[in-house]
C-alpha positions as CSV (number, residue, x, y, z in Angstrom):
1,X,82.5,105.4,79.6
2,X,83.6,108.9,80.6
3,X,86.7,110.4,78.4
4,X,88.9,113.3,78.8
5,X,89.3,115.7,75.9
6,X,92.6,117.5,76.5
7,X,94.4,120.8,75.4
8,X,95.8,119.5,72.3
9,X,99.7,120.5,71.6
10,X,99.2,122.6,67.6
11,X,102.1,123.8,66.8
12,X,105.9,122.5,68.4
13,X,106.4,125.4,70.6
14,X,102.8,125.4,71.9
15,X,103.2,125.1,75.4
16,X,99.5,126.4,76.7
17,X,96.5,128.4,74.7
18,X,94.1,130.0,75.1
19,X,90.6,128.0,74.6
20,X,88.7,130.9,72.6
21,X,85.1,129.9,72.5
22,X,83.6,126.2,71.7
23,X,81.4,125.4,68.6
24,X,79.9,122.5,70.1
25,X,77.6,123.0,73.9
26,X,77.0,120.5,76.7
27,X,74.6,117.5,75.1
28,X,75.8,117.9,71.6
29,X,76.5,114.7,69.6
30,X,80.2,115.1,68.7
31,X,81.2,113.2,65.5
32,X,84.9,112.6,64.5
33,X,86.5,115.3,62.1
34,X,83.6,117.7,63.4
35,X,85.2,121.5,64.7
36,X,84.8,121.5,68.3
37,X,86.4,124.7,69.7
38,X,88.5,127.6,68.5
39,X,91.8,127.5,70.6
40,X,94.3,130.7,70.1
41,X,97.7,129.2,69.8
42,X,101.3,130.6,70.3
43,X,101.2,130.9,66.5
44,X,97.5,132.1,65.3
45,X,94.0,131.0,65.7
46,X,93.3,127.7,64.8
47,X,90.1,125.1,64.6
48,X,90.2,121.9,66.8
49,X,88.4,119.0,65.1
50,X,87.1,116.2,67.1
51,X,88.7,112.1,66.6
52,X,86.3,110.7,68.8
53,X,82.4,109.9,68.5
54,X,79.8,111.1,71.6
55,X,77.9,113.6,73.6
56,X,79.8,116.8,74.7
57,X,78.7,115.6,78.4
58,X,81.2,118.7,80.6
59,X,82.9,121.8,79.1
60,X,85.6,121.8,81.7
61,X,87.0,125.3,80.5
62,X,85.0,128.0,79.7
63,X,85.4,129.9,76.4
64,X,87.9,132.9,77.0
65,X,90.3,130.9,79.6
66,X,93.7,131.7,78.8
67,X,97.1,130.1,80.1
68,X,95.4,126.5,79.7
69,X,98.1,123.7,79.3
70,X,98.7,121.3,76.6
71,X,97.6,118.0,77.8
72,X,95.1,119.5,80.8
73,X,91.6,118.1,80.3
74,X,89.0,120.6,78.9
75,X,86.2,118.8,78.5
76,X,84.3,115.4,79.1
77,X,83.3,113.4,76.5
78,X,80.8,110.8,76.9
79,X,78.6,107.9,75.0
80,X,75.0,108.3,73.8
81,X,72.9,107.6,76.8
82,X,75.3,107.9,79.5
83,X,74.9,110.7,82.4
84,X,77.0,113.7,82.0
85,X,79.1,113.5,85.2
86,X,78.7,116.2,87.9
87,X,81.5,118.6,88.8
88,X,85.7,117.9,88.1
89,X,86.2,115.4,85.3
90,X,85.0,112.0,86.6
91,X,88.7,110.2,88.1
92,X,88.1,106.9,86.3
93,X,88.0,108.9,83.0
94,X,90.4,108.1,80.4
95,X,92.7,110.1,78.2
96,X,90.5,110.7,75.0
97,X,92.0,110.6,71.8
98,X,91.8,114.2,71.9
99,X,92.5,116.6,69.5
100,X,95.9,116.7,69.2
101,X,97.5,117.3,66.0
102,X,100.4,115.4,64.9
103,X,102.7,118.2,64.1
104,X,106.0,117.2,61.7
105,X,109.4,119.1,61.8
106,X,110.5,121.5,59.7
107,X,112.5,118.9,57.5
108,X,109.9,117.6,55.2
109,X,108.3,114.5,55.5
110,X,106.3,111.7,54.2
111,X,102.8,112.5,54.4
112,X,100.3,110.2,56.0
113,X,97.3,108.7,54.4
114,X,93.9,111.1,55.3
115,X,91.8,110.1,58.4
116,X,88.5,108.7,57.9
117,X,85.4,110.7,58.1
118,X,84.4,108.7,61.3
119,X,86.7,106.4,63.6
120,X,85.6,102.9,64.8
121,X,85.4,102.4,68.6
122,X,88.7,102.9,70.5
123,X,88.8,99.7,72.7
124,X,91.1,97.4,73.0
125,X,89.9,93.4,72.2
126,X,89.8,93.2,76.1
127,X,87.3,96.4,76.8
128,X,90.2,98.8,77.9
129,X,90.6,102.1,76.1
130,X,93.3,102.9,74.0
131,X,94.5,106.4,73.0
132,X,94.9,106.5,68.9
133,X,95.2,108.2,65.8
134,X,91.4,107.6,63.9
135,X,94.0,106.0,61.0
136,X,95.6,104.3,63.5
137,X,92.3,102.6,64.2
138,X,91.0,102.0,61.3
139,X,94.4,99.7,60.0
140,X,94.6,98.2,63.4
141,X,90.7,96.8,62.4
142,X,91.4,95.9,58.7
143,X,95.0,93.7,60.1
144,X,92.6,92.3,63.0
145,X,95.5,94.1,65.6
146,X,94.9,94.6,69.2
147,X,95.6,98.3,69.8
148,X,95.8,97.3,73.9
149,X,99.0,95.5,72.6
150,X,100.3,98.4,70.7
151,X,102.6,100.5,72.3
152,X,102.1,104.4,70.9
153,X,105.1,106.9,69.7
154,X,103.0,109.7,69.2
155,X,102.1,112.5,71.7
156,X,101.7,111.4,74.8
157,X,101.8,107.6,74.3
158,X,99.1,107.8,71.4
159,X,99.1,105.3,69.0
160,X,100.1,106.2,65.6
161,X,100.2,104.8,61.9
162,X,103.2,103.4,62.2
163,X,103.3,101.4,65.5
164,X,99.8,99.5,63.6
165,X,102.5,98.3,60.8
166,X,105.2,98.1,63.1
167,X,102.8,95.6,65.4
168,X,101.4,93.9,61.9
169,X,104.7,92.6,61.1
170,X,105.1,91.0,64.6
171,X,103.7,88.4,66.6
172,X,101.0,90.0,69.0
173,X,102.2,90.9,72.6
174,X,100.7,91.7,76.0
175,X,99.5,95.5,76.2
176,X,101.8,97.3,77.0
177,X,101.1,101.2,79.0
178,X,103.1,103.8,78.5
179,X,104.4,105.1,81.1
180,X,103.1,109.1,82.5
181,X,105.9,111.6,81.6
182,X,107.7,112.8,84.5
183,X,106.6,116.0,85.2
184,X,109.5,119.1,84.7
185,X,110.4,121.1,87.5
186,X,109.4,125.1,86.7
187,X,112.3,127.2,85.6
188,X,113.0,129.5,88.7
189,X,111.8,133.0,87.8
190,X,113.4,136.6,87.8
191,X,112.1,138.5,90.5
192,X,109.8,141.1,89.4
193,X,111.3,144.3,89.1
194,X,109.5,147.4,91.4
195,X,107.2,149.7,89.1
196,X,106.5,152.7,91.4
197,X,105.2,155.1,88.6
198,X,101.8,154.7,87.1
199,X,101.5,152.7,84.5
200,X,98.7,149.9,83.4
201,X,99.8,146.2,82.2
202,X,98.7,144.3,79.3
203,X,99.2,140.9,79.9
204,X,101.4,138.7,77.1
205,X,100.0,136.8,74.6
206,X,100.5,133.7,73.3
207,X,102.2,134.8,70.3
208,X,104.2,137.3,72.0
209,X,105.8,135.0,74.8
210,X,107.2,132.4,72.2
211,X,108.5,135.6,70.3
212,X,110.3,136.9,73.2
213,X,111.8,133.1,74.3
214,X,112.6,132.2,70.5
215,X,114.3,135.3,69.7
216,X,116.3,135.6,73.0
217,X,117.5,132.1,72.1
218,X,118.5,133.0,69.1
219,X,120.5,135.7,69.9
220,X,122.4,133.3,72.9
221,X,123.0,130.8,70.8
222,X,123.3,131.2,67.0
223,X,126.9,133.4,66.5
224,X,125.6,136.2,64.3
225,X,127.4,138.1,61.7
226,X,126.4,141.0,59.5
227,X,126.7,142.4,55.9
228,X,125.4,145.3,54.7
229,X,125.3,146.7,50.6
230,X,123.5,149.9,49.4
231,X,121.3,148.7,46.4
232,X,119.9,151.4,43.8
233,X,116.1,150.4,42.9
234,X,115.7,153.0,40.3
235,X,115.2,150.0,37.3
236,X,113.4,147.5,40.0
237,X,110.9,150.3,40.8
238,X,110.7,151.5,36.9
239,X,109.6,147.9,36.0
240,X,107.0,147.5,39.4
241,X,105.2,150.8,37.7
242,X,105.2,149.4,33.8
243,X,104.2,146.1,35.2
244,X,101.2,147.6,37.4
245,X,100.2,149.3,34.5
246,X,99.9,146.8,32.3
247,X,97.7,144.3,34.8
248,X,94.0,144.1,34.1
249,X,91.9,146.2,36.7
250,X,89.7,143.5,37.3
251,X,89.2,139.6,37.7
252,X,91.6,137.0,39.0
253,X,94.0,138.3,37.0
254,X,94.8,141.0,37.9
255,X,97.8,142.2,40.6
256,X,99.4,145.1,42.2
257,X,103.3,144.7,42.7
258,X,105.1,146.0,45.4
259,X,108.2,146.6,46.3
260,X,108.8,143.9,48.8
261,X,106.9,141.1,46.0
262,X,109.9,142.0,44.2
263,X,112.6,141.9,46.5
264,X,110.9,138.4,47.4
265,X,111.4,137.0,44.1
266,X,114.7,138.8,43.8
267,X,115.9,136.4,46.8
268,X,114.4,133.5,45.5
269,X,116.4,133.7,43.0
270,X,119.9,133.9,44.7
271,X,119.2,131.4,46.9
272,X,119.0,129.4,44.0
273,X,122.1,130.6,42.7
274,X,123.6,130.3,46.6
275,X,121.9,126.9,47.7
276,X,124.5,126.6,50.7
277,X,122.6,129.6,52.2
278,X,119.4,128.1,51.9
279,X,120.3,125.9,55.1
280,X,120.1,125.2,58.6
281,X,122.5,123.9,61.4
282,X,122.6,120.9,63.5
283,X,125.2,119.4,65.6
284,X,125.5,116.4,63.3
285,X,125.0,118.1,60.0
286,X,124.4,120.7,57.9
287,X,120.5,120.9,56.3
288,X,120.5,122.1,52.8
289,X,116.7,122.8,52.0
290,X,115.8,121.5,48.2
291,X,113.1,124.0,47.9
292,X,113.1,127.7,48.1
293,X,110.6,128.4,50.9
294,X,110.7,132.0,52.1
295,X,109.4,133.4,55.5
296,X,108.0,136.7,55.6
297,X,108.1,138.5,58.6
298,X,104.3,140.1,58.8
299,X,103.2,142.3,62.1
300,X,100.0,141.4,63.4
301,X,98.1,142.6,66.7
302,X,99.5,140.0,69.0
303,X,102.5,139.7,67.5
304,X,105.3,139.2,64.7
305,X,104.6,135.9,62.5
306,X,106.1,134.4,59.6
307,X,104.0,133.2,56.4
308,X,105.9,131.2,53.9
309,X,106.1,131.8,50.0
310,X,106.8,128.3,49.3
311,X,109.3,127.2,46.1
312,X,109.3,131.6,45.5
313,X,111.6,131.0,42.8
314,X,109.2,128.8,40.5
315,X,106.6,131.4,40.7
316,X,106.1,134.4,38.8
317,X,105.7,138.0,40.4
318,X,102.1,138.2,40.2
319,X,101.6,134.9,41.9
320,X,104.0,135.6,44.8
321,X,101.9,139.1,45.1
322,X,98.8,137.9,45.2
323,X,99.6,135.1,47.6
324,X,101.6,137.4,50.0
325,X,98.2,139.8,50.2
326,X,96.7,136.8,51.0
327,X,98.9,135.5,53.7
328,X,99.1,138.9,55.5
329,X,95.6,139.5,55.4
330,X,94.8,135.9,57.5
331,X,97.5,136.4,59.4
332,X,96.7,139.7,60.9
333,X,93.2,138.0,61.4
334,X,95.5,135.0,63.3
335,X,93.7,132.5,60.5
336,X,96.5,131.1,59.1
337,X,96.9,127.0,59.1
338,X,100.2,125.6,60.5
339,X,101.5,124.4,57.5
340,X,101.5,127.9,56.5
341,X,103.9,129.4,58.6
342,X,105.9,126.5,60.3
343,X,109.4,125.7,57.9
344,X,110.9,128.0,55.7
345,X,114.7,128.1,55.3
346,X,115.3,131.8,54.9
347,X,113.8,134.9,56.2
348,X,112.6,138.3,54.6
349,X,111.8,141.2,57.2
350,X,110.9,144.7,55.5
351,X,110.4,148.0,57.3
352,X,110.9,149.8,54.6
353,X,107.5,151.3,54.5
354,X,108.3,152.6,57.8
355,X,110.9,154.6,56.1
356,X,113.5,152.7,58.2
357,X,116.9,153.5,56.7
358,X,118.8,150.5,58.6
359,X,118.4,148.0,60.3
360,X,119.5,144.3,61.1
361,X,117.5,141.4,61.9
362,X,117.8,138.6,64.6
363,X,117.8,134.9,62.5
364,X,114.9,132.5,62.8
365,X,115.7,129.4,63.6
366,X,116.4,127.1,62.7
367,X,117.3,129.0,59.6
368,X,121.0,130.6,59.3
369,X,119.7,133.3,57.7
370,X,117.4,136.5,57.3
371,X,118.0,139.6,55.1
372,X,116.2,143.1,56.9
373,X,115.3,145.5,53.7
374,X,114.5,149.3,54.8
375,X,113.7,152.1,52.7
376,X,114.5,153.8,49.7
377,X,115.3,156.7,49.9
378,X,116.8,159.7,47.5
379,X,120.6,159.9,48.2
380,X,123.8,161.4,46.5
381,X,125.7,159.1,44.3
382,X,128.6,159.1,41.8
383,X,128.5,157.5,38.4
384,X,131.2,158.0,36.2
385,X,132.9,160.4,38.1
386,X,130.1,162.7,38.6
387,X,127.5,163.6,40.9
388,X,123.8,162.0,40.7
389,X,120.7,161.4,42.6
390,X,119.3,157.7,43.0
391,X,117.0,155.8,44.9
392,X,119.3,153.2,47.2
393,X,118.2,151.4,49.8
394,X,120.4,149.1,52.1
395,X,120.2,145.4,52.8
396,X,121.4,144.2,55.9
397,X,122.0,140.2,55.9
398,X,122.4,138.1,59.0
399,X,123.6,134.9,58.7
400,X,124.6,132.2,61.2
401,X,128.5,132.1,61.2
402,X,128.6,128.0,61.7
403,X,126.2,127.8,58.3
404,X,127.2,130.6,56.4
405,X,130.9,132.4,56.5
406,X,131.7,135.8,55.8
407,X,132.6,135.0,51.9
408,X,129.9,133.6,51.0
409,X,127.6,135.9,52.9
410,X,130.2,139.1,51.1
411,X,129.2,136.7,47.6
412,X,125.6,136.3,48.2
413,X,124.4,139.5,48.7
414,X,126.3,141.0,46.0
415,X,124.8,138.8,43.7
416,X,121.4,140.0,45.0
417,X,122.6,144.0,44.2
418,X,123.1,142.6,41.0
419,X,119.3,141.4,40.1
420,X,117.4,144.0,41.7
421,X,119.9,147.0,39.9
422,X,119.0,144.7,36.6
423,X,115.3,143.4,37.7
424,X,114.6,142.0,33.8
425,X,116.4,139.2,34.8
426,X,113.6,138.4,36.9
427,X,111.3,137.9,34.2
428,X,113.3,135.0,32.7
């Protein structure tokens, strides 16, 4: 029988991709956990692995097909043998368990158990297909469970691990068919203003138009407040050159430390000392994040995104180098995995090498805060009552005024001045 393989929804702000090109062509066998397309997400570039077993019968959207919505069908799949229906997507097709990841929150959670390499057939005991997880299936197969009896929580009605253990404590019940989500009016748009002088337009990407909705959001709703402190780098920048000199040239080894690898770890470490910053509103409570996971805001072509150094302050400089060349290469090349760059409970955003002086940040949410770091620069000083020249650069720290008040944001960032003016601390 004839399935649907829809858009699937990778990331929680996804909202429509862009299919990029497909790996798989009309009359290819299709096994589950095989990569099927490359789909350009609000977020990166990602790979879309098949759950389902077949022949790719219908490519519905062609490779290069932007605005395509989560949930729209792209492609028919169908069983060894059968026809490959002609034109639209057959109307007797069914959802397919497409390829729609199951994307947690930023809270951590409990992971799930890996899918099997290959997922048993997705009928019900009475012939009628049922949209689930491959995991789902397998359990429900083990526990003898009819899945058309198992009502789904997952995305879109799909059934997930836990409605199979829910249904294998119970007695079994009718099927029961979710019903169709109610579709939401469209938001009434601006009106377009008049453009009279020439000019050429560049159509948004997908990264671009969750930046601008996310961060106009942010600045509606989150009450943001400001601290600024002028921080001499003279020492930090002494001990970035001895330790770059002392790293081996080659191998896996060795590193190159920059300023911002620093600052990063110099964070890390108040937030450890601050862990009441290291948090996150909600109306019903407030989030205090056990680990130190930092976001890095990195430019890339289509946009701004945020890699995360996860538990910074556990890891030495090197290793927090290393890894943040990493991340900023893949995600300029829009190859980073979800897990990658979706949490985080405090943001960095350096323009120093811009030679920026000041600047402040808008907060990522659902974080309450983000420190923007600009450049150092040669200024006029006094120590001890006299004139001197050092290297200062200032922090700006914007915090969300429900999470964080103006104390503890005054308190926090004086205690980062104090490790970067004495960086051996960050060797401990």
């Amino acid at each position: 029988m004839a399935t649907n393989i829809l858009m699937p929804a990778l990331s929680p702000t996804m909202t429509e991709g862009t299919l990029a090109r497909w790996l798989k062509k009309e009359g290819e066998t299709v096994k589950a956990g095989d990569i099927i397309a490359e789909i350009e997400t609000d977020k990166a570039t990602m790979e879309v692995e098949a759950v389902d077993e077949g022949v790719l019968g219908k490519i519905l959207v062609p490779d290069g097909t932007a605005g395509v919505q989560v949930n729209q069908p792209i492609a028919v799949l169908v069983e060894a043998g059968e026809a490959a229906p002609t034109g639209a997507a057959p109307a007797a097709a069914k959802p397919a368990a497409a390829p729609v990841a199951e994307v947690s929150a930023p809270a951590p959670v409990q992971a799930s158990a890996p899918a099997p390499a290959a997922a048993p057939a997705a009928n019900g005991a009475n012939g009628t297909h049922v949209f689930a997880s491959p995991l789902a299936r397998r359990m429900a197969a083990q526990a003898g469970v009819d899945l058309a009896g198992v009502q789904g929580s997952g995305p879109n009605g799909r059934i997930v691990k836990a409605d199979v253990e829910a249904a294998m404590g119970r007695p079994k019940a009718a099927p029961v068919v979710a019903p169709a989500p109610a579709a939401a009016a469209p938001a009434p748009k601006a009106p377009a203003p008049v453009i009279t002088a020439p000019h050429s337009a560049v159509p948004h990407s997908s990264i671009r138009k969750v930046i601008a909705r996310r961060l106009s959001e942010a600045k509606q709703t989150i009450p943001h407040f400001y601290v600024s402190m002028d921080i001499e780098i003279d020492a930090l920048l002494k001990l970035r050159a001895d330790l770059n000199a002392k790293s081996p040239k080659d191998g896996p080894a060795s590193f190159k430390l920059s300023v911002n690898d620093l600052v990063i770890k110099a964070t890390a470490v108040a937030l450890r000392r601050f862990p009441t910053v290291n948090a996150s509103w909600t109306d019903d409570a407030m989030i205090h994040y056990a680990d130190v996971d930092i976001s890095i805001a990195v430019s890339t072509p289509t946009g701004l995104i945020t890699p995360i150094i996860r538990k910074a302050d556990t890891k030495g400089l090197a290793a927090i180098s290393n890894e943040m060349k990493d991340l900023a290469a893949r995600a300029k090349a829009g190859k980073l995995k979800p897990e990658e760059f979706q949490g985080g409970g405090f943001s960095i955003s350096n323009m120093g090498m811009y030679g920026v002086s000041n600047f402040s940040a808008i907060i990522n949410p659902p974080q309450a805060g983000i420190l923007a770091v600009a450049a150092g620069q040669q200024r006029p000083v006094v120590k001890d009552g006299a004139l001197a020249v050092a290297t200062v650069m200032t922090c700006t720290l914007s915090v969300d005024h429900r999470v964080i008040d103006g104390a503890l944001a005054a308190e926090f960032i004086q205690a980062l001045k104090g490790i970067i003016e004495e960086p051996l601390s960050l060797m401990l």
